[in-house]
Structure formats: C-alpha cells, structure tokens
C-alpha positions as CSV (number, residue, x, y, z in Angstrom):
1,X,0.0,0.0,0.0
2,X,1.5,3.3,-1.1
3,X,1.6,6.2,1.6
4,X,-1.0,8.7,1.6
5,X,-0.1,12.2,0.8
6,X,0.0,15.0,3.6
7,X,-1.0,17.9,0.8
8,X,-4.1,19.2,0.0
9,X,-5.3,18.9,-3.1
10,X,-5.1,23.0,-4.0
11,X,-1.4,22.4,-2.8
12,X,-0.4,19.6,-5.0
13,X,-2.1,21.2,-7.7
14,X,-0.2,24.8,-7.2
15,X,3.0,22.4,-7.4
16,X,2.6,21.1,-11.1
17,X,4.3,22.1,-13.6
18,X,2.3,23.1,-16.3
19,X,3.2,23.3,-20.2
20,X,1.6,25.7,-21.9
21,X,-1.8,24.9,-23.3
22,X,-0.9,25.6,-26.6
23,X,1.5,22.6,-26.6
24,X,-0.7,20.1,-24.9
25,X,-3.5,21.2,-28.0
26,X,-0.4,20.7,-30.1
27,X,0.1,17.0,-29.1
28,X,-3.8,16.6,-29.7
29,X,-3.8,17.8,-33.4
30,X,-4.6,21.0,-32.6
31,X,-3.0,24.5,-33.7
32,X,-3.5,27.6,-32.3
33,X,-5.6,28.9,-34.4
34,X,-8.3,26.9,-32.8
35,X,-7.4,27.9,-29.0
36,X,-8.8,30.9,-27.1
37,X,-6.5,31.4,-24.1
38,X,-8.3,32.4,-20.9
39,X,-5.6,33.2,-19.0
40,X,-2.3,30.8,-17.8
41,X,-3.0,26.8,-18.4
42,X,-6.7,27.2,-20.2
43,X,-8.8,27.6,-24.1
44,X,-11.3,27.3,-25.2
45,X,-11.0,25.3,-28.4
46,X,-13.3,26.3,-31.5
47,X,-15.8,24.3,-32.6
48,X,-13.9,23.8,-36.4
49,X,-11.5,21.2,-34.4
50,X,-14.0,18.3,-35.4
51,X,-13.7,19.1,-38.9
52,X,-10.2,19.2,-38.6
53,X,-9.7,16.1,-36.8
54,X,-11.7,14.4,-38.5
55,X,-9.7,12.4,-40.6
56,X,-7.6,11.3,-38.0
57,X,-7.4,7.8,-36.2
58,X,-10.5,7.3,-34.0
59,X,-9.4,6.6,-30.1
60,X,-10.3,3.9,-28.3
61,X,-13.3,5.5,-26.3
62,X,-13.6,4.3,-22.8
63,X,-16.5,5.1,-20.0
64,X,-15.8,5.2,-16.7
65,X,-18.6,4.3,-14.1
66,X,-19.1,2.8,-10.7
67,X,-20.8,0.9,-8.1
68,X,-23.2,2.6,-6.2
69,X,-21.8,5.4,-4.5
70,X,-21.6,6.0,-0.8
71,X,-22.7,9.7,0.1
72,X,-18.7,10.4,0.3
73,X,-18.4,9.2,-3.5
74,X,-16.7,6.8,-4.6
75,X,-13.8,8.6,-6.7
76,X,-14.8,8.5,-10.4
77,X,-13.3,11.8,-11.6
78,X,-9.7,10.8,-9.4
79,X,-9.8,7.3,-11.5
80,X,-10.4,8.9,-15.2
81,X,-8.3,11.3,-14.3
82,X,-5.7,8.6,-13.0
83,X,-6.7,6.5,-15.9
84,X,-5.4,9.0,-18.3
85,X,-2.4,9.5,-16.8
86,X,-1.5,5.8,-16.3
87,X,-2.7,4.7,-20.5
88,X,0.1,7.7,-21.0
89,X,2.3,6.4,-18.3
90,X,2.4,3.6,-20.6
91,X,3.0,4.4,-23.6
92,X,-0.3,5.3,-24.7
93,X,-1.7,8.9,-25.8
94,X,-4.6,9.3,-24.1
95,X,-7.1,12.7,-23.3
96,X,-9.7,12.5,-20.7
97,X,-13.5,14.3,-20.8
98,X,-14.7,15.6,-17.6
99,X,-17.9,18.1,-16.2
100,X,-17.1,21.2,-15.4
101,X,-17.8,22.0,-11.6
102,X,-20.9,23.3,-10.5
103,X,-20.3,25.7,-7.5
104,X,-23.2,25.0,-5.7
105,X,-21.7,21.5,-4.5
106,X,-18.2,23.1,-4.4
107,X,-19.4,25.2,-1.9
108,X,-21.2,22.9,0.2
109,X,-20.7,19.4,1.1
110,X,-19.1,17.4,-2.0
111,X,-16.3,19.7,-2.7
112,X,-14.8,19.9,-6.2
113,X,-14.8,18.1,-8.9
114,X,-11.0,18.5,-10.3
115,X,-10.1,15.1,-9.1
116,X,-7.6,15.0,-6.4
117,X,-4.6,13.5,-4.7
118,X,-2.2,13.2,-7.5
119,X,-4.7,12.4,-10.5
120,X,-6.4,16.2,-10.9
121,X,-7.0,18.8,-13.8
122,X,-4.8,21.9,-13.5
123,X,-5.2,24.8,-12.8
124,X,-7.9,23.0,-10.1
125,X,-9.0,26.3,-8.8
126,X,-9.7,27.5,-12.0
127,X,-11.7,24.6,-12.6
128,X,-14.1,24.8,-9.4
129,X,-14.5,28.3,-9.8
130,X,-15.9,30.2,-12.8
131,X,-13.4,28.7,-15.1
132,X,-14.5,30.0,-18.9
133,X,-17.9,31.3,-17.7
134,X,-20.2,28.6,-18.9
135,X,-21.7,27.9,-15.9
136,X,-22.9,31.7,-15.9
137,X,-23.8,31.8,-19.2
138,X,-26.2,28.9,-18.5
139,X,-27.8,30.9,-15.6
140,X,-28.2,33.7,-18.0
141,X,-29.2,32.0,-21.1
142,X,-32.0,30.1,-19.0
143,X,-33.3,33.3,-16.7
144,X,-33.4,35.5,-19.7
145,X,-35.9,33.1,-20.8
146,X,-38.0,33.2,-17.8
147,X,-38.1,36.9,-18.0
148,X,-39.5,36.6,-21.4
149,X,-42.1,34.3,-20.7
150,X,-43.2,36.8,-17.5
151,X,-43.1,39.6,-19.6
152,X,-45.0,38.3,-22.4
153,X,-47.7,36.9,-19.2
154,X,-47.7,41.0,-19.1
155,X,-47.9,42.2,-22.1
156,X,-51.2,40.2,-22.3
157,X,-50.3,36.5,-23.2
158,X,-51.5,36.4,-26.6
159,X,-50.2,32.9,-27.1
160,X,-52.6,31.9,-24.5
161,X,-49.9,30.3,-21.9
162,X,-51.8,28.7,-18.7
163,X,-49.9,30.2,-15.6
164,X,-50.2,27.2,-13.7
165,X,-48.3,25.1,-16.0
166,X,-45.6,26.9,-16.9
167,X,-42.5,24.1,-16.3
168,X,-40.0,26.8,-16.6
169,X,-38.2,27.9,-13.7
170,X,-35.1,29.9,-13.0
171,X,-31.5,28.8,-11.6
172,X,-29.0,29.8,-10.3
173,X,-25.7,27.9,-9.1
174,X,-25.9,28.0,-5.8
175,X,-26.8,25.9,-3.1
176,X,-29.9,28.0,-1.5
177,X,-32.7,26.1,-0.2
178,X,-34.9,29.1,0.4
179,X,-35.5,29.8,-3.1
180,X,-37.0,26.0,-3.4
181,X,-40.4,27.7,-3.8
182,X,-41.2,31.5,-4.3
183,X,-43.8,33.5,-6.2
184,X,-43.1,36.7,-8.3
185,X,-45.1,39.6,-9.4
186,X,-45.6,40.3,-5.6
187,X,-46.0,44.9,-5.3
188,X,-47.4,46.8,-8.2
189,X,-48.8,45.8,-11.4
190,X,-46.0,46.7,-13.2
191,X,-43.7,43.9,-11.5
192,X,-46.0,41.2,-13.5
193,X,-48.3,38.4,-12.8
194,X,-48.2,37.3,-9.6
195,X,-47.8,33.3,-9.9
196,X,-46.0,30.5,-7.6
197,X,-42.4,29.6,-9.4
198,X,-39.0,28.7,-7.6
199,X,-35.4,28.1,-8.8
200,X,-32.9,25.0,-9.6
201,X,-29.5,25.1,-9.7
202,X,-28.1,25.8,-12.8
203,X,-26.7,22.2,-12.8
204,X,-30.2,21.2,-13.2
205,X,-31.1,23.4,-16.0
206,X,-32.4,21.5,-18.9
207,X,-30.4,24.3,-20.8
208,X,-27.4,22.6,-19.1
209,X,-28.5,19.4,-20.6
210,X,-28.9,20.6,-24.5
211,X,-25.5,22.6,-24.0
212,X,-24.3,19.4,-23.7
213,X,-26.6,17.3,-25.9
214,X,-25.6,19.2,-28.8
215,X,-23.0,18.8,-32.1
216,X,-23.0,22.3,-33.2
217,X,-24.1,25.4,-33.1
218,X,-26.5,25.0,-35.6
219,X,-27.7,21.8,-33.7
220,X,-28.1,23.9,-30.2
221,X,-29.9,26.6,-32.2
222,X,-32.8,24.3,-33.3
223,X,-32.9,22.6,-29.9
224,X,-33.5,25.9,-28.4
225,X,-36.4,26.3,-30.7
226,X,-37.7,23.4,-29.3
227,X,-37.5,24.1,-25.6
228,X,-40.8,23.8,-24.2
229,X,-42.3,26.1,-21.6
230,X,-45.6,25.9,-20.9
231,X,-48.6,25.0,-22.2
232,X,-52.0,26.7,-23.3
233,X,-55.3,25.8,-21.8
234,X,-56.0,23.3,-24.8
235,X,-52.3,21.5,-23.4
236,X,-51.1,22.7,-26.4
237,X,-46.9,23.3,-26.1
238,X,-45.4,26.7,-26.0
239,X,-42.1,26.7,-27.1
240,X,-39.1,29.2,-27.1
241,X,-39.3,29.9,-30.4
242,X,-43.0,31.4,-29.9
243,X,-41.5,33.6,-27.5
244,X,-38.8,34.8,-30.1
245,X,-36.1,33.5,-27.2
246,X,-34.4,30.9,-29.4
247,X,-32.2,33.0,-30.9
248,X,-30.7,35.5,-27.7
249,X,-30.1,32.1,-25.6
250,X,-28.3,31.1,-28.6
251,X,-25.9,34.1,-29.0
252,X,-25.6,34.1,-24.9
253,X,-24.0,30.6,-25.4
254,X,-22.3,30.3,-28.6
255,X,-18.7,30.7,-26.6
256,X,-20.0,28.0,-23.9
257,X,-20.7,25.7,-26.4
258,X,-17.1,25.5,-27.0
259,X,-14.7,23.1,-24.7
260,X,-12.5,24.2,-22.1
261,X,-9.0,22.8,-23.1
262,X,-6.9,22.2,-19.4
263,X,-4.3,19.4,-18.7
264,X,-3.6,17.0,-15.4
265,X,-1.0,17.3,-13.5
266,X,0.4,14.8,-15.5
267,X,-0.1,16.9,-18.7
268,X,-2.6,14.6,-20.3
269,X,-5.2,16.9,-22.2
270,X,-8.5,17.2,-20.4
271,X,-11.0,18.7,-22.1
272,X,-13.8,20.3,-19.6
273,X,-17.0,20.7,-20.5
274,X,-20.4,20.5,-19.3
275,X,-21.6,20.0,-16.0
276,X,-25.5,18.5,-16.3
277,X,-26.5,16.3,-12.3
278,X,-26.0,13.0,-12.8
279,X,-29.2,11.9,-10.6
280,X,-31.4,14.3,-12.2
281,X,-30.1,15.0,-16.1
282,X,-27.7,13.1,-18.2
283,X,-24.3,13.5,-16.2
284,X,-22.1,13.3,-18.5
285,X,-19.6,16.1,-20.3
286,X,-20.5,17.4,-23.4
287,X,-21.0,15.3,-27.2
288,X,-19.1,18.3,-28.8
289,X,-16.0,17.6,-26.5
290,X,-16.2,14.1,-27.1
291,X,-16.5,14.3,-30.9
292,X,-12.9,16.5,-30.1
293,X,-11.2,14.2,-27.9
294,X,-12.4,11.0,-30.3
295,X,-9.6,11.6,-32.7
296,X,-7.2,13.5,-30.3
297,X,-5.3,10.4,-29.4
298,X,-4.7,6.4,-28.8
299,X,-7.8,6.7,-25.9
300,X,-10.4,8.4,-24.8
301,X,-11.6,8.4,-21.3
302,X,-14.9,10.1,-20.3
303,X,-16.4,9.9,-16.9
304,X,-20.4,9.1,-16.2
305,X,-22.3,10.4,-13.4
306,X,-22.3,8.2,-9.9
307,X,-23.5,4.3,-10.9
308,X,-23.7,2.5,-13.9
309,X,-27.3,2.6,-13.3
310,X,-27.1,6.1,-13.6
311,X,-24.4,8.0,-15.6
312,X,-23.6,4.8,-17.8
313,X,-27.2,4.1,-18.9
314,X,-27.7,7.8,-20.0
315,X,-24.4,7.6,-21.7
316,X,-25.1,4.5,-23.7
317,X,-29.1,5.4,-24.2
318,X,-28.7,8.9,-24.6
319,X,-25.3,10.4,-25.1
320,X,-24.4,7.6,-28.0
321,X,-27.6,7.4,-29.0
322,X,-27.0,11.0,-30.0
323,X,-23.1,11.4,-30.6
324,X,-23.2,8.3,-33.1
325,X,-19.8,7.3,-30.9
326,X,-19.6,4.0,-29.8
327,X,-17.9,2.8,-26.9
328,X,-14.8,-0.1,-26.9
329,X,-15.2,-0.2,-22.9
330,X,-15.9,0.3,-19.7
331,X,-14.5,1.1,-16.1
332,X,-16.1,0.4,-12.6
333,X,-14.8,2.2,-10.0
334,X,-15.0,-0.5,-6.5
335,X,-14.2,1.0,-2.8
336,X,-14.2,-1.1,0.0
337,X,-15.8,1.4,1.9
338,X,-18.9,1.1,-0.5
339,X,-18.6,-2.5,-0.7
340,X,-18.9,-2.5,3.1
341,X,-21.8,-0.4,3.2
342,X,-24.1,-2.1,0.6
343,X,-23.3,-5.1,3.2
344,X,-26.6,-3.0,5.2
345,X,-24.1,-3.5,8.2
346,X,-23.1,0.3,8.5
347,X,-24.2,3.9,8.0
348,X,-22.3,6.6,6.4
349,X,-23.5,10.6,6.3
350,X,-22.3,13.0,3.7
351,X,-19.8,15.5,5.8
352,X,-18.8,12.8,8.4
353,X,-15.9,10.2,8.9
354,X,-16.5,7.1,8.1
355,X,-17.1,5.0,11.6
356,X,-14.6,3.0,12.9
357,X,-16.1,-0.3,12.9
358,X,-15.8,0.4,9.0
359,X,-12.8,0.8,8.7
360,X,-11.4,-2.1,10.5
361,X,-10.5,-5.5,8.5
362,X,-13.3,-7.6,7.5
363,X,-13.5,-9.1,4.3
364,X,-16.7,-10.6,5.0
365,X,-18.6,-7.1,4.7
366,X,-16.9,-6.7,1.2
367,X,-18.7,-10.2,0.4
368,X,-21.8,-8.8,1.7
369,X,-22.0,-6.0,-0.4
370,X,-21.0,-7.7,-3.4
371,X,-24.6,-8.0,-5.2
372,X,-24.2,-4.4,-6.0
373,X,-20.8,-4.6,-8.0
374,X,-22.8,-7.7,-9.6
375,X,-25.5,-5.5,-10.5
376,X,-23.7,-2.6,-11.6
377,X,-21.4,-5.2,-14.3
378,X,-24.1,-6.5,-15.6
379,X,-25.4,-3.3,-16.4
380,X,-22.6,-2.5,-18.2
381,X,-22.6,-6.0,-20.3
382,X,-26.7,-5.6,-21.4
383,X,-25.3,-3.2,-23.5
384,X,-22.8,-5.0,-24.7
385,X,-19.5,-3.4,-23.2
386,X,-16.9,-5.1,-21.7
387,X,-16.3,-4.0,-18.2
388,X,-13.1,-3.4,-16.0
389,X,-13.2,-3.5,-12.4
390,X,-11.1,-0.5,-10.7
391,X,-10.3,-1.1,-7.3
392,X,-10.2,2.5,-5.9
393,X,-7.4,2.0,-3.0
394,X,-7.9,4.0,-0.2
395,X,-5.1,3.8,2.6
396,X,-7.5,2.8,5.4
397,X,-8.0,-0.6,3.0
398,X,-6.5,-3.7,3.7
399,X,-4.9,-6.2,1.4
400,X,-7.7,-9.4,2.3
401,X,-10.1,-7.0,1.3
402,X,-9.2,-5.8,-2.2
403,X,-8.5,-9.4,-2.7
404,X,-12.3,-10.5,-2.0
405,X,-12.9,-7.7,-4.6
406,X,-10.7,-9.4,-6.9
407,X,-12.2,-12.5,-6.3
408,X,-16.0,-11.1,-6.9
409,X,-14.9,-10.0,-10.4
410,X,-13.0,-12.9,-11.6
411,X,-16.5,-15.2,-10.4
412,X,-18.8,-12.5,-12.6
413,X,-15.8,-13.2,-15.4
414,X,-14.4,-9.6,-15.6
415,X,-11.0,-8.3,-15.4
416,X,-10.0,-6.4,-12.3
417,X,-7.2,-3.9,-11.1
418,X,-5.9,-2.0,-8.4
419,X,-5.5,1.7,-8.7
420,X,-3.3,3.6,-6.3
421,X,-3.7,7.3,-8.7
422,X,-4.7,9.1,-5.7
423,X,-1.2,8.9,-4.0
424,X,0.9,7.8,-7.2
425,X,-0.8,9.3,-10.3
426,X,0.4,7.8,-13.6
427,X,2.5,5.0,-12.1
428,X,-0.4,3.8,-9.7
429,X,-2.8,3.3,-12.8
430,X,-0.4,1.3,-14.6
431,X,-2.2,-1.9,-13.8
432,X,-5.6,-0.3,-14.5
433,X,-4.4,1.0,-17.9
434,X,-3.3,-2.2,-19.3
435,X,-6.3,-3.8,-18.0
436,X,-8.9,-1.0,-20.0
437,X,-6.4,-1.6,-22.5
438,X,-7.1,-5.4,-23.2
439,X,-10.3,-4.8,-22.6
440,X,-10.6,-2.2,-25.3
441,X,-9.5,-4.9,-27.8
442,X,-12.4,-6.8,-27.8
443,X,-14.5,-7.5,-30.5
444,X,-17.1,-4.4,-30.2
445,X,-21.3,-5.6,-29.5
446,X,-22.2,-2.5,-28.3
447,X,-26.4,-2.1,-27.9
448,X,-29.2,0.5,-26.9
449,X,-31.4,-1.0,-24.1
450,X,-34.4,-0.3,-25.7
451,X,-35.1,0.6,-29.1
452,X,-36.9,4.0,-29.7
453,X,-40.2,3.3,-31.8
454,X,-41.3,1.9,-28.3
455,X,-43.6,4.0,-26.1
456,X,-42.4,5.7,-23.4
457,X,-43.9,3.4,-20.5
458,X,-42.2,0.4,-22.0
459,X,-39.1,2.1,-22.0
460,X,-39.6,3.1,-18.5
461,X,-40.1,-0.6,-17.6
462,X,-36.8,-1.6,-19.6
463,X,-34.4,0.8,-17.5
464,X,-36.6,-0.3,-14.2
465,X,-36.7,-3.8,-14.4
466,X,-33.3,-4.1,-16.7
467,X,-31.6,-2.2,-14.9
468,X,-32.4,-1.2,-11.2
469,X,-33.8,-4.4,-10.8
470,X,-37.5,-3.6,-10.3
471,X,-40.6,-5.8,-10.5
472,X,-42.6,-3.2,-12.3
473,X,-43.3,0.5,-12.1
474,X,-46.3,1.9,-10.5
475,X,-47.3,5.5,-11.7
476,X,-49.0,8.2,-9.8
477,X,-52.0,9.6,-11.6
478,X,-50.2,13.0,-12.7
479,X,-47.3,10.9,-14.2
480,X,-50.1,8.7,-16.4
481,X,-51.9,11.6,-17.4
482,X,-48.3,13.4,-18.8
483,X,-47.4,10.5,-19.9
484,X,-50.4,10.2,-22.3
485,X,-50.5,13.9,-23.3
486,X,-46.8,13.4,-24.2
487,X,-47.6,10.4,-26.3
488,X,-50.1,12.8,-28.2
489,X,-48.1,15.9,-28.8
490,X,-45.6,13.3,-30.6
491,X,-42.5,13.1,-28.2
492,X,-43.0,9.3,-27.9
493,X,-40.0,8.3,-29.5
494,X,-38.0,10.8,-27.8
495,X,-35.5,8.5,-25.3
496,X,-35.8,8.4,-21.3
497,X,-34.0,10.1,-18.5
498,X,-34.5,8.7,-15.0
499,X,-34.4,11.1,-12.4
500,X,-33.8,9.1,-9.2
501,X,-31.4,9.0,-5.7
502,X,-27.8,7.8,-6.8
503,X,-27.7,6.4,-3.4
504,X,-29.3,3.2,-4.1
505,X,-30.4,1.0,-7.1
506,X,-33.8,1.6,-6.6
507,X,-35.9,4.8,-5.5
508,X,-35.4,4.3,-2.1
509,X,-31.6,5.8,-0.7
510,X,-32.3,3.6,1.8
511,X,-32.0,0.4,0.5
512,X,-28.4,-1.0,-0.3
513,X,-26.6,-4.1,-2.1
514,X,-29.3,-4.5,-5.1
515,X,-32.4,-4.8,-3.7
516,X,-35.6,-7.1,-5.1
517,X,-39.2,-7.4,-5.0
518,X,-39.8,-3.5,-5.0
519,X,-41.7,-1.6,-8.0
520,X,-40.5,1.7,-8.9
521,X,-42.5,4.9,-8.5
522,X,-42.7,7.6,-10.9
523,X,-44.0,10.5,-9.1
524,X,-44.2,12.8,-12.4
525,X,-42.6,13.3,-16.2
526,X,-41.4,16.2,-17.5
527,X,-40.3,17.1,-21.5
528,X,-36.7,18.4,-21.7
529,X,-37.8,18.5,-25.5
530,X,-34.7,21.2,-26.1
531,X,-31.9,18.0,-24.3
532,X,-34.3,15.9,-26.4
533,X,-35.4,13.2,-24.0
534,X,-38.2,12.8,-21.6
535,X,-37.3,12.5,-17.9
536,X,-39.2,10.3,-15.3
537,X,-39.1,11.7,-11.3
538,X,-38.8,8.8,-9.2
539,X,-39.3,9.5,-5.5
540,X,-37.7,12.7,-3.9
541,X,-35.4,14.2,-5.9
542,X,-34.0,18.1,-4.9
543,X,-33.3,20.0,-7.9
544,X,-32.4,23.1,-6.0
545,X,-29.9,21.9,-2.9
546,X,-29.2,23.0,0.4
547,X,-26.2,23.7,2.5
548,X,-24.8,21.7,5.3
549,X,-24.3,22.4,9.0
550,X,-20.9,22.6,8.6
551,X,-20.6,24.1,4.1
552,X,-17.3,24.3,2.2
553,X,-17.9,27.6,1.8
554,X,-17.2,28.7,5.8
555,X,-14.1,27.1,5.5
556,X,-12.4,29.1,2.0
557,X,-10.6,32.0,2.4
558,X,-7.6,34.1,1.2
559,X,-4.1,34.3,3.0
560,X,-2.1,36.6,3.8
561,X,-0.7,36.4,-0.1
562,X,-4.4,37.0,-1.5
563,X,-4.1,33.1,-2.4
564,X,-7.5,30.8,-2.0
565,X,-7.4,28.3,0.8
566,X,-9.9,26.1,2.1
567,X,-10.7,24.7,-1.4
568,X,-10.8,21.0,-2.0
C-alpha cells in the first residue's frame, strides 16, 4: 500500500508544472488557431476542431462508471483522471473528458470536482471556480428566458400560456434552499403576474443538458427552438421559439458551447466541459467535446455520473444514442468502503468520517455488499460493453479486502485492477491501464437497451426492471396523465431520462446491495424536449440543494498572499 499524501489537493495542484496549453492542443492535433487562451494553463477550443480532426485515427473510447456510491463518492473523476495518466504512463496517448464544476456543490458538502490526490486537472482552482464562464452563461441564457415568458404573461399572453403550468423555472448555481419555492409579481402591477415559481441550480437546468446534448451550433440553435415552456389551456406546447427567445439564448451561449482545453498534473489533455447532475439529467460532459477528444489520441476516457445505473445508462441510451460514438469499454470504479456499506451492516452521512467499525479489516462485509458490483457489471454488459473493475485503493483498506474484490470480479468473469492514482498518479494506474487496454480490444457488440419506436412506458419498464432491478413501475395519476399527453403531442419516440437518488439502485436511498421485489415509482414526467429526451421523477429528488451544517464555503478563504485556501 503506497503512503498517503499529507497535501491538499489545492497544494499539489499549485505544485505542477504546467506546459503551456498551446503545446498540450499541439500534441492533440490541434493548432493555435483553434485555442482561445483564458488566461495561464486554459482555451477554449473552436468548434472547427472536429472538422479538422476528422480524418484522423479514431481513439479507443472508454467510459468510466461505478458501483453505487456512498454519500462520500466513490472517486470517479480521481480514477479517469488517473486513468489518463496511467494509459500515457504507458505508452499510450490518451485525453480525458470531464464536467465542469458546478459551485453550488463546491461550496457545500461534495467539494470539487478537479479530481484530487495526485490524479487532478490543473489549474484545479480555475476549474471549481468560474473557469470559462459557462456555468454563468447557462444561468443567463435560462433566466433571460423566464423573463420573457413573464413579460409576455404582461404584455397580455397572446399565445394563451396557462400560468399554472408553466414548467419553466429559474437557476442559479448556488446551493440555496430558500428559493426552493417563491412566487413573483408580488408589489405593483408593473412587476407582473403574480404566480408560484421557484429556482434550480443551474446544474439542473435543462439548458445545461442541451448545452451538452448538442454537435454544433446550428444543432443547439434548433434545440433551443424546441425548448418547451408551458402549455396553453388546450395542453397545447409553448415553445421558445414562440417567444422569439431561441435566438438570444443562442448568442448568450455560442462561446460555452465551445470546450474548455486544461491538462492534469500529468499533462494529459482534459477537455472540460459541461456539467449536467447526474441523478437528475444526463451527467455526462459534453457530445461536442467528445466528438474532439475522439480523434485527439490512442484513448479516450470520459467519466459518467455516480453508478452505472445512472451515468452509464444515460451515456449508452442517450449520449451515443445522440453522438453516433460507440464505446470499446468500460471502467467500474469499487471501494471497499462502498462495498462495506451495501453489506446494510453500516451507515455513512455525507460531511462525516466514516465509523470505525468500518474501517477495521473484514473481508466478509466486502462479500456482503458484493450483489451491487454484480449488478452494476451486468449493467454495463446488457449493453454490450466489456467491463473493467477499478479497485479504488484508499489507505485505510487492507490487502484481504481488495482481494475479495478481486475474487468477486473474476466469479462475474471480468477483469480487475488496483489503482493507487490518488497517491501515485500515472505509475499507480499502470495496472488499471493495461487492463482497460485489453479490454478495449475486444470485438465491439455495443447495444441500446431499448429501441426508440417503443412507447415511453415500456421504455420506463426496460431501465426499471433491466436495470435497477424492479418488479414493475407503479405510476401516480399525474405521471399517467403526462405521460399520455406526451404520447399525443408526438414526443413518444423521444429517449428516457430517469431522475432518481444515486444512493441506491432503486428509489429508495435507503435500500443498499441491489435490492428485489420493489416496483419503482414515478412521481411525475417532464419534457426536456430542447436536451431531447423525456425525464421520469422517481421518489424525492432536490433539484435546487441546500447547504450543510458545517458548508465548504465557511471554510475558503484568502491568505495573507491574497491566495484561495480552504478549497478542496
């Protein structure tokens, strides 16, 4: 077991020696002419690269998932990160594809999303914090919307919009649970209808989603078009396009669409991009980056939101449904500590240590939990991918226990490997890299879940029963009745977005390991006809978050120097 590092994460990354950006494009295929420098160590890269590129070798493209998360994660972004390093560590050119950092999180209880340790994207302050803007322009692009629908509510609705069902909200990224549920127009008439509304974090935004959904500029202009708001009191849709909106949210993200260039500490390319939640939109970085990074090298490693029930299926069913990319294989990231805790022998809570009892050696838990690493492979393989284990190694493991990990993947006939990246980078991913590598090299069977001529419930079924496991899906009344009017304004053949906790396989956080003989509950459906996929709400699921007793954000400051600390 390699020692674990006494430096924080903003320290190591201050360390690194950086080459200039302009080099790392270089050794992608890129020149300068594509690159717009936003200050030391980041670009922006034009959207003309794919052209460009195009003719180029295609990478092997590689996804990387993971068990079910605890609420401390699990270390996905550390391991594509590491990943990266370790395919280039031997002798492999390899970029990686991350989402871009929503501050909201930052800020509060899951920190960044850089990586850390010794596997993290430089300049990782940069990266957690405003980087290039998108995130703002996101905020913008959606709100400017909402004021238009208001104002056209105003300017006396001749489109004939019901107040009561206009979908569209506004967002902002930050955590800030008391704008859950508001209601504007409050004073004089001339501050607008007064009607019940609230925000979501920009994260959340389903502009966030079609940022990310789409190949081109062209491409994000029509799915802003088709961005539905509201409808009228005949449930016919109102779209953006009726409010003449279409075009300003286009202009206010024409430089967002295009991907942030960064490196690791490592100097593998990392290409940023993107930052839609994994448990509520697609998590996963942007197609356009993708379609980049694709003939940028030997590999291509792209991370997936939390577990392979979540991220993974949207990336196969939705993100390659839409990128025409296919993938050659597939990573998931194993803890001990999650292991452990889909054993139903331990509780953890986001913002605390893990207990003690946890952390002491016992195999046995690991064999407990070991339905859900079954589960989560097997999701991976209905869609005909060939999986890799990563053994995440964190230095409060022991070696009996990575070796019941070991011995759960070779019964379920996968390859496995240990990953020390945190503390060793490159070097500690070798085995990993040459284990993605073989895997890569299998003959490719790669396969939608469900096909999409078939109505939406039946593709609700597939990912429910398929997937998480389910015996069947129970839907509340609202939920049948959208369902149906969706079916008639023609979105039936539009693919399916689950919107469910990450913290289980099923709807219930609750419930660990992969539970049975539970139906899953869809509460309500919503269009995100702009991302161009319907989205089921299963359960309780925050789109606006709250802070923690204890937030990030009380703990970042500046020194004495007027240098950020506190930032992780």
């Amino acid at each position: 077991m390699t020692s674990t590092t006494t430096r924080s994460a903003l320290d190591i990354g201050r360390a690194a020696a950086l080459r200039p950006i302009e080099h790392v494009a270089a050794d992608m295929g890129i020149g300068p002419h594509l690159l717009e420098s936003y200050g030391t160590g980041v670009a922006k890269v034009d959207l003309a690269a794919i052209g460009e590129l195009s003719g180029r070798p295609r990478a092997k493209y590689v996804v990387v998932s993971a068990i079910t998360p605890t609420p401390l994660g699990e270390g996905k972004t550390t391991t594509t990160i590491g990943l990266g390093q370790g395919l280039n560590h031997t002798g492999r050119r390899a970029t990686i594809a991350i989402r871009q950092a929503s501050m909201g999180p930052t800020l509060g209880i899951k920190g960044g999303a850089a990586g850390g340790g010794h596997s993290q994207v430089v300049p990782m302050e940069r990266l957690n914090l405003h980087l290039t803007g998108d995130m703002h322009a996101v905020t913008a692009a959606h709100n400017q919307l909402a004021a238009m629908i208001d104002n056209h509510l105003y300017r006396g609705n001749d489109l004939g919009i019901e107040p009561s069902s206009i979908t569209w909200r506004r967002v902002l990224d930050v955590d800030d649970r008391a704008l859950r549920d508001i209601v504007v127009g409050l004073g004089p008439r001339t501050n607008g209808l007064p009607r019940q509304t609230g925000f979501e974090i920009t994260a959340a935004s389903e502009l966030m989603a079609t940022l990310a959904m789409a190949t081109s500029l062209p491409d994000l202009r029509a799915r802003l078009a088709r961005v539905v708001v509201g409808y009228t009191a005949d449930q016919e849709p109102v779209t953006a396009e009726q409010l003449h909106a279409g075009g300003v949210m286009t202009v206010l993200l024409r430089d967002a669409l295009k991907p942030n260039l960064l490196q690791t500490l490592e100097n593998t390319p990392a290409l940023v991009h993107c930052g839609p939640f994994g448990n509520i939109a697609t998590g996963n970085s942007s197609i356009v980056a993708d379609l980049i990074g694709i003939h940028s090298g030997d590999f291509l490693v792209t991370e997936a939101g939390f577990g392979a029930d979540m991220g993974a299926e949207r990336f196969f069913n939705l993100k390659c449904r839409t990128s025409g990319l296919v993938p050659d294989a597939a990573v998931v990231v194993a803890t001990v500590r999650a292991l452990k805790l889909h054993s139903g022998r331990h509780r953890v809570s986001a913002g605390r240590p893990l207990p003690q009892e946890m952390l002491a050696e016992n195999p046995d838990d690991v064999y407990a939990g070991a339905e859900n690493l079954c589960r989560q492979i097997a999701n991976i393989q209905v869609h005909g991918v060939t999986p890799v284990v990563a053994i995440n190694a964190f230095g409060t493991d022991h070696p009996s226990e990575h070796e019941a990990i070991r011995d759960i993947a070779a019964r379920a006939g996968v390859r496995c490997a240990t990953s020390t990246h945190f503390t060793d980078g490159g070097t500690g991913a070798a085995e990993l890299a040459e284990a993605v590598a073989e895997a890569a090299e299998e003959p490719p069977g790669f396969t939608f879940l469900y096909p999409r001529r078939l109505p939406l419930r039946e593709k609700i079924t597939a990912i429910a029963t398929r997937i998480y496991g389910a015996d069947g899906v129970d839907y509340s009344t609202t939920a049948a009745r959208e369902l149906d009017h969706f079916e008639r304004c023609g979105w039936g053949d539009l693919p399916l977005c689950m919107a469910k906790t990450h913290l289980s396989l099923s709807s219930d956080p609750s419930l660990r390991g992969a539970p049975t003989g539970w139906r899953l509950p869809v509460r309500e459906v919503r269009a995100s006809i702009g991302a161009g996929f319907i989205y089921a709400v299963c359960g309780e699921v925050q789109t606006m978050p709250g802070l923690g007793s204890d937030p990030a954000a009380a703990h970042i400051d500046i020194d004495e120097s007027g240098l950020t600390v506190g930032l992780f």
